[in-house]
VOMAR-580694 format. One record per residue (C-alpha): residue in one letter; x, y, z. Coordinates in nm, 4 decimals, always signed. Layout:
# VOMAR-580694
+---------+----------+----------+----------+
: residuo :        X :        Y :        Z :
+---------+----------+----------+----------+
:       A :        X :        Y :        Z :
...
+---------+----------+----------+----------+
END
This chain:
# VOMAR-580694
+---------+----------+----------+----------+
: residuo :        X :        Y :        Z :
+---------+----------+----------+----------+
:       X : +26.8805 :  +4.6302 :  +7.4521 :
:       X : +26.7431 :  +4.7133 :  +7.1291 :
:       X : +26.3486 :  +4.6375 :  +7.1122 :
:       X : +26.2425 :  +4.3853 :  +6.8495 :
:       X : +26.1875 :  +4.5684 :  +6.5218 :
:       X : +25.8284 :  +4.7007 :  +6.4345 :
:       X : +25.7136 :  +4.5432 :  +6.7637 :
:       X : +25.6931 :  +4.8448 :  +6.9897 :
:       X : +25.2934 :  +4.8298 :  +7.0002 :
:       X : +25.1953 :  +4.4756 :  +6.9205 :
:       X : +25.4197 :  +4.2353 :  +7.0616 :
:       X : +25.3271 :  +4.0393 :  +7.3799 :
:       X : +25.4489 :  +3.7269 :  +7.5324 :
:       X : +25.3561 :  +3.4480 :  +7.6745 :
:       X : +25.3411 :  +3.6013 :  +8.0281 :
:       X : +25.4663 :  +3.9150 :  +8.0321 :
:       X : +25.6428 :  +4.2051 :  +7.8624 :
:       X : +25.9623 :  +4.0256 :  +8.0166 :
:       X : +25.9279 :  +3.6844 :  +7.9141 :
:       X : +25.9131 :  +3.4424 :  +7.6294 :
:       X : +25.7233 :  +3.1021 :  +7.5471 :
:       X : +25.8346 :  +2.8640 :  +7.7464 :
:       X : +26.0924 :  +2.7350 :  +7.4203 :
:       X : +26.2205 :  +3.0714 :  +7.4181 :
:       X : +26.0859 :  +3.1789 :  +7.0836 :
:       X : +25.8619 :  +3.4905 :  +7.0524 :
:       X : +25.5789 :  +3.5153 :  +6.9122 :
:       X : +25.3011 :  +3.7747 :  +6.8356 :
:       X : +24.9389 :  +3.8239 :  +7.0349 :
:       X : +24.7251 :  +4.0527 :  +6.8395 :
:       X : +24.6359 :  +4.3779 :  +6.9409 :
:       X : +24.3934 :  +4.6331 :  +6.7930 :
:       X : +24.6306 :  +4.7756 :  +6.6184 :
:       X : +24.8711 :  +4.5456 :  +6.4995 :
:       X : +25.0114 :  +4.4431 :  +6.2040 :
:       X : +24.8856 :  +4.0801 :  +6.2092 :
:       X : +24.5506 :  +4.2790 :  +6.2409 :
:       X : +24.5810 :  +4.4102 :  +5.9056 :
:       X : +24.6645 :  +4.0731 :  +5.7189 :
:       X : +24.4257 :  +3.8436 :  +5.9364 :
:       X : +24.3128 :  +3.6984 :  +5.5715 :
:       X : +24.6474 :  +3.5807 :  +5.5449 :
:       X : +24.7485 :  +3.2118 :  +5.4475 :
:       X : +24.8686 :  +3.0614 :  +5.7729 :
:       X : +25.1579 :  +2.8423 :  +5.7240 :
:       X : +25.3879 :  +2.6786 :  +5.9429 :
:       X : +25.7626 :  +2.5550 :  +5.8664 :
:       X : +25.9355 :  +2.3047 :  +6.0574 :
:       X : +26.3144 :  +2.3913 :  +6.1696 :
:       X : +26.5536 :  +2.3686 :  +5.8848 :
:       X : +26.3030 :  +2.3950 :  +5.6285 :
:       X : +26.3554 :  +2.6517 :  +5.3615 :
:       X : +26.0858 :  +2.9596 :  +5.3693 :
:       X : +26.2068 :  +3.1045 :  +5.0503 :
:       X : +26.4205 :  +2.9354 :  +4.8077 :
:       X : +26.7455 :  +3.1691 :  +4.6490 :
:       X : +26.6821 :  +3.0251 :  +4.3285 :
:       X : +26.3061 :  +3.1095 :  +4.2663 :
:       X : +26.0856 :  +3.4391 :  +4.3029 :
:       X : +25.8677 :  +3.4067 :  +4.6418 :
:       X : +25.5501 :  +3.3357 :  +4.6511 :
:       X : +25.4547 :  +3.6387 :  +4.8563 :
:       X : +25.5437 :  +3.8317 :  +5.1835 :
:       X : +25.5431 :  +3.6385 :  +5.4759 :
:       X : +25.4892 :  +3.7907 :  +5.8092 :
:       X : +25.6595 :  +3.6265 :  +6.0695 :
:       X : +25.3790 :  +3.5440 :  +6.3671 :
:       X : +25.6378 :  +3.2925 :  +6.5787 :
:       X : +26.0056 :  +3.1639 :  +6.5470 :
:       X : +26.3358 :  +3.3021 :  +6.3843 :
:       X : +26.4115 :  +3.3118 :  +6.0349 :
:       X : +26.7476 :  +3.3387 :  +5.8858 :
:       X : +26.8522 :  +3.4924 :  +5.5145 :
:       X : +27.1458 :  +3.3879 :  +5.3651 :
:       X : +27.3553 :  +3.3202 :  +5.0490 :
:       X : +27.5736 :  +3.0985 :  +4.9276 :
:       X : +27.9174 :  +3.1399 :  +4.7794 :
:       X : +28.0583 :  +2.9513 :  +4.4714 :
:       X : +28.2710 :  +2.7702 :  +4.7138 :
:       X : +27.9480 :  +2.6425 :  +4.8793 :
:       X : +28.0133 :  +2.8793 :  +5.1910 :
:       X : +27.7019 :  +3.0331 :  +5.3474 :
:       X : +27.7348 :  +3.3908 :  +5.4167 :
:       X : +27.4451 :  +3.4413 :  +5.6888 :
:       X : +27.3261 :  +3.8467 :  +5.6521 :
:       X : +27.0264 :  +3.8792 :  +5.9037 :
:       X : +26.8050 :  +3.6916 :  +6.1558 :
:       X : +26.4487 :  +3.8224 :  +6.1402 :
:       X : +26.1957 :  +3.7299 :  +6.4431 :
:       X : +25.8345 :  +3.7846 :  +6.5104 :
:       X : +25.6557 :  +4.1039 :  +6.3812 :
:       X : +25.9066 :  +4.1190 :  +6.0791 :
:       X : +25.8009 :  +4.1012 :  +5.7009 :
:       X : +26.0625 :  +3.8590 :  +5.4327 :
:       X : +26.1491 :  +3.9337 :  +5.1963 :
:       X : +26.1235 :  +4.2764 :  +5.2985 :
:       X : +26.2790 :  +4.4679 :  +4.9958 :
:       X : +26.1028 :  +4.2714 :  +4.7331 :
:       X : +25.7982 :  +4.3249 :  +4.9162 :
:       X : +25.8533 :  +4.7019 :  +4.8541 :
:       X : +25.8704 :  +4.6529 :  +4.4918 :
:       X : +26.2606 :  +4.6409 :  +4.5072 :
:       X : +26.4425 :  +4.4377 :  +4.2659 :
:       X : +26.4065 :  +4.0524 :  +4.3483 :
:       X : +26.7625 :  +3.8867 :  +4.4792 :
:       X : +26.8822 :  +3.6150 :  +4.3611 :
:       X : +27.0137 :  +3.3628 :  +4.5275 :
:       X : +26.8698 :  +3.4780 :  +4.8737 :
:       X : +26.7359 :  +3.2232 :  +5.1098 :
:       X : +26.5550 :  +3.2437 :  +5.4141 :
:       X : +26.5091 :  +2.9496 :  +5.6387 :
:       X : +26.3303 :  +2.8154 :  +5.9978 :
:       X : +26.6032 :  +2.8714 :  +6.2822 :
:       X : +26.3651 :  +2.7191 :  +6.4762 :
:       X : +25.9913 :  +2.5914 :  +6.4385 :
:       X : +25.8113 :  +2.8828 :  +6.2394 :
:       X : +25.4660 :  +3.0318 :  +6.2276 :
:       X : +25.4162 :  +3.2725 :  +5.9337 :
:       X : +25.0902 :  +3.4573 :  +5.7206 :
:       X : +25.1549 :  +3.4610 :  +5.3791 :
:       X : +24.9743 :  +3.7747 :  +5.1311 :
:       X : +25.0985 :  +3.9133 :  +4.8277 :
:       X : +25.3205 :  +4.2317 :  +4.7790 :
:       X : +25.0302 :  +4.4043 :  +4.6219 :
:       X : +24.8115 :  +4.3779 :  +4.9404 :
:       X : +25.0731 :  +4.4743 :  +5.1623 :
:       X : +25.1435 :  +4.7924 :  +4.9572 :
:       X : +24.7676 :  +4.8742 :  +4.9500 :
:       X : +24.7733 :  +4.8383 :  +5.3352 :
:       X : +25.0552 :  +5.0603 :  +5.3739 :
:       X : +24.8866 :  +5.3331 :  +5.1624 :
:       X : +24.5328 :  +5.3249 :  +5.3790 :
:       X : +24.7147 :  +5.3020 :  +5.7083 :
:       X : +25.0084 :  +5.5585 :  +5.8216 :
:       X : +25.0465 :  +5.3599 :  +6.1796 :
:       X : +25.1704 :  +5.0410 :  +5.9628 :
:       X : +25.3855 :  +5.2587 :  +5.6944 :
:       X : +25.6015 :  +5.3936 :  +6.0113 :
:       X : +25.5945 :  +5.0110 :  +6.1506 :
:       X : +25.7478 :  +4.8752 :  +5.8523 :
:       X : +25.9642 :  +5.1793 :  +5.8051 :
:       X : +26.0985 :  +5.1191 :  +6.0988 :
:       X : +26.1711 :  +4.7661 :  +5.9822 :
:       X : +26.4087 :  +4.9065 :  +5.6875 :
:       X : +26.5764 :  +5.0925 :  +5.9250 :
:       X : +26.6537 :  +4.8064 :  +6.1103 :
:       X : +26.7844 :  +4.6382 :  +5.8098 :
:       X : +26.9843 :  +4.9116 :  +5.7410 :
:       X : +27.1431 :  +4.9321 :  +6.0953 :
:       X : +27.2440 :  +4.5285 :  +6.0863 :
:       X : +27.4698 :  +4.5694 :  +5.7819 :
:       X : +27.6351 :  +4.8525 :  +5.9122 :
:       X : +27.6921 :  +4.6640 :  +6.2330 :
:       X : +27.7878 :  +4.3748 :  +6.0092 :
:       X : +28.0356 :  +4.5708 :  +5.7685 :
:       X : +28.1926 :  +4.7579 :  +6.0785 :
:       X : +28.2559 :  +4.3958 :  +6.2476 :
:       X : +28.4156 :  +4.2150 :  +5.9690 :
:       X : +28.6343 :  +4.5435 :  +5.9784 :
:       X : +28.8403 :  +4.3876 :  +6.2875 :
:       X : +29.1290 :  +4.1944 :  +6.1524 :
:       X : +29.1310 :  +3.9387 :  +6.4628 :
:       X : +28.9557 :  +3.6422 :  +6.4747 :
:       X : +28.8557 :  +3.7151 :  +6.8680 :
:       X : +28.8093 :  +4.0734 :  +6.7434 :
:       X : +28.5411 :  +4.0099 :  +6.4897 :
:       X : +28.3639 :  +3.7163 :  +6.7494 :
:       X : +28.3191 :  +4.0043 :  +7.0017 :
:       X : +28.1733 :  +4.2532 :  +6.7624 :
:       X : +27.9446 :  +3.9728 :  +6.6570 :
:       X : +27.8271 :  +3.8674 :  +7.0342 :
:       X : +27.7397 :  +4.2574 :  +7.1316 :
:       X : +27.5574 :  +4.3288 :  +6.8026 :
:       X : +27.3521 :  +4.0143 :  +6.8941 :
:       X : +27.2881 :  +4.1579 :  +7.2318 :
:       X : +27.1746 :  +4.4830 :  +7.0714 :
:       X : +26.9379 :  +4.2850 :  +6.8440 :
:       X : +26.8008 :  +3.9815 :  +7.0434 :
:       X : +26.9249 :  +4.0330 :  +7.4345 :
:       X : +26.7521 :  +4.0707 :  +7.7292 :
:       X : +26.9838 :  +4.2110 :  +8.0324 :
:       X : +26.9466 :  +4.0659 :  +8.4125 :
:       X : +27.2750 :  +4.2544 :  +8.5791 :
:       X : +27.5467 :  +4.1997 :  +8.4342 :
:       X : +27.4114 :  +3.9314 :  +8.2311 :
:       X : +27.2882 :  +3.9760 :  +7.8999 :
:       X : +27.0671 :  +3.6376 :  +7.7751 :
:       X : +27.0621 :  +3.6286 :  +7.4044 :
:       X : +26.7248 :  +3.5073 :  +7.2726 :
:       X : +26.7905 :  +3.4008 :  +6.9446 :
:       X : +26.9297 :  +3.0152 :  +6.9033 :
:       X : +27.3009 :  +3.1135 :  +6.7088 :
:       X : +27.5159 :  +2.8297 :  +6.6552 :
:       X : +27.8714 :  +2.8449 :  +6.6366 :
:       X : +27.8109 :  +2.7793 :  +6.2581 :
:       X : +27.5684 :  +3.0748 :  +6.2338 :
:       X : +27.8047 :  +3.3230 :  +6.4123 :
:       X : +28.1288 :  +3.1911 :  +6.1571 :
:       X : +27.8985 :  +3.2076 :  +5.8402 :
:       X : +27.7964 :  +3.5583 :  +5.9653 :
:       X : +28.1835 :  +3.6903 :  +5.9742 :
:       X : +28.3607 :  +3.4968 :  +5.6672 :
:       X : +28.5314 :  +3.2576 :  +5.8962 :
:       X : +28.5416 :  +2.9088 :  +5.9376 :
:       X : +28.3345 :  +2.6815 :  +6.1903 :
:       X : +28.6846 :  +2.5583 :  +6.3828 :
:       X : +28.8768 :  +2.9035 :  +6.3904 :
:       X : +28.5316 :  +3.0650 :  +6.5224 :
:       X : +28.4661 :  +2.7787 :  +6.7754 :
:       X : +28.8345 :  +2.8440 :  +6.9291 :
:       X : +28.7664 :  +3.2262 :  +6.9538 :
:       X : +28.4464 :  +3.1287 :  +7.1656 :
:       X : +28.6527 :  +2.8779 :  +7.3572 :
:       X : +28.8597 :  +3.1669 :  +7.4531 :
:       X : +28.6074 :  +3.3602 :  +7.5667 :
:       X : +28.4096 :  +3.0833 :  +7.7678 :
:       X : +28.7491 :  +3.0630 :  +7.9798 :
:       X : +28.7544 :  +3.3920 :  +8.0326 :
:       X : +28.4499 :  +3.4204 :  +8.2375 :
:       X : +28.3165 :  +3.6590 :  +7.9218 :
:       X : +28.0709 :  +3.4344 :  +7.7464 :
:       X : +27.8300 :  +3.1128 :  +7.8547 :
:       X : +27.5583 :  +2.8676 :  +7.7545 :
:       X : +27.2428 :  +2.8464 :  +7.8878 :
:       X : +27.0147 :  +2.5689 :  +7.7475 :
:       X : +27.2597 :  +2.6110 :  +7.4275 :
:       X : +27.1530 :  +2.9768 :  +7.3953 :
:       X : +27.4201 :  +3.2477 :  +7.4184 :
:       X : +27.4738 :  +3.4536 :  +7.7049 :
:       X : +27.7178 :  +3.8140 :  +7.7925 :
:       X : +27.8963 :  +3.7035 :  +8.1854 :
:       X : +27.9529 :  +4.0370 :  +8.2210 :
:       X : +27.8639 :  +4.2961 :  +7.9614 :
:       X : +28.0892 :  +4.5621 :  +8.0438 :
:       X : +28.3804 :  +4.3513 :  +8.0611 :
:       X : +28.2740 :  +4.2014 :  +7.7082 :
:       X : +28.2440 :  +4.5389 :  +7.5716 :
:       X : +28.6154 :  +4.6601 :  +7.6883 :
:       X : +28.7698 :  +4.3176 :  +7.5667 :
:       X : +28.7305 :  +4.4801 :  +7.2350 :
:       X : +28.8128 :  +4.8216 :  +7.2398 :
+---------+----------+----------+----------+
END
């Protein structure tokens, strides 16, 4: 499975390397060298689930970093449709590409997938950082690059023309991003809803929750403590080739 992004040197969890807190969430335990390390003056702020973390229509306040919980960024359509484009966890800077002085997007909101822990600094201290300290340019670097890689795993998925086709593209790029393998078994750490996985492929909440009916039968895809998980993730994999 793909390693959370930016976290290869600072991220520890609750108990182990292998395990989470005990609501499944990850969070952060500093580390001399860590990126929490270098924004410890940070404004600690925490969100409730649900609650919005940036709003679309206004400029942000500043970069958060994400110290605990999942954050989703998303827009909405004229229609009122929202078109979910990336789940960011612990370790992980939002708005990233403002934060790098690119132009500011709107209509672009983030929001608290679950409870959320964050440290809030401004764009101008986080650039300053980055210029005294190579170790943290490469973290967040690596960060972009993870950006980068989850729309091209998005545009390549809503290339299927199935329904089942585009559900199964979604599931393993999940797995790549958030899973953690026993066996066969791949548990998928982040909580995606059946909402979050149709507003992530332009498709409706029913016609999605039918494909993942399917696939439930089929001994392909559970639940565990409503969190996604792979039944078998070679079987999953050849379901959509």
């Amino acid at each position: 499975m793909r390693s959370i992004t930016g976290l290869s040197s600072i991220e520890v969890y609750n108990t182990d390397m292998n395990t989470t807190s005990n609501l499944g969430v990850p969070t952060i335990q500093n580390s001399d060298e860590s990126i929490v390390a270098h924004f410890s003056d940070g404004k600690l702020i925490h969100f409730n689930k649900n609650q919005t973390i940036v709003n679309g229509f206004n400029e942000p306040d500043g970069v958060y970093l994400i110290k605990k919980g999942f954050v989703k960024a998303y827009t909405v359509s004229a229609e009122g449709q929202n078109n979910l484009l990336l789940i960011h966890d612990a370790g992980e800077f939002i708005p990233l590409p403002w934060a790098l002085d690119g132009a500011y997007t709107t209509g672009l909101f983030y929001e608290a997938m679950t409870d959320v822990t964050v440290l809030r600094t401004s764009k101008d201290k986080l650039r300053v950082a980055m210029g005294n300290n190579s170790w943290l340019s490469q973290e967040i670097l690596n960060q972009v690059v993870g950006i980068v890689t989850d729309y091209t795993h998005r545009i390549q998925t809503l290339e299927f023309r199935s329904a089942r086709g585009r559900i199964i593209s979604e599931i393993l790029n999940l797995s790549e991003r958030f899973g953690e393998k026993h066996g066969k078994e791949v548990f998928i750490k982040a909580p995606i809803t059946h909402q979050d996985i149709a507003d992530s492929i332009n498709m409706t909440r029913e016609t999605a929750s039918r494909a993942l009916e399917l696939l439930f039968k089929e001994n392909l895809l559970g639940q565990i403590n409503h969190l996604f998980t792979i039944l078998d993730l070679s079987k999953l994999q050849a379901a959509n080739n």
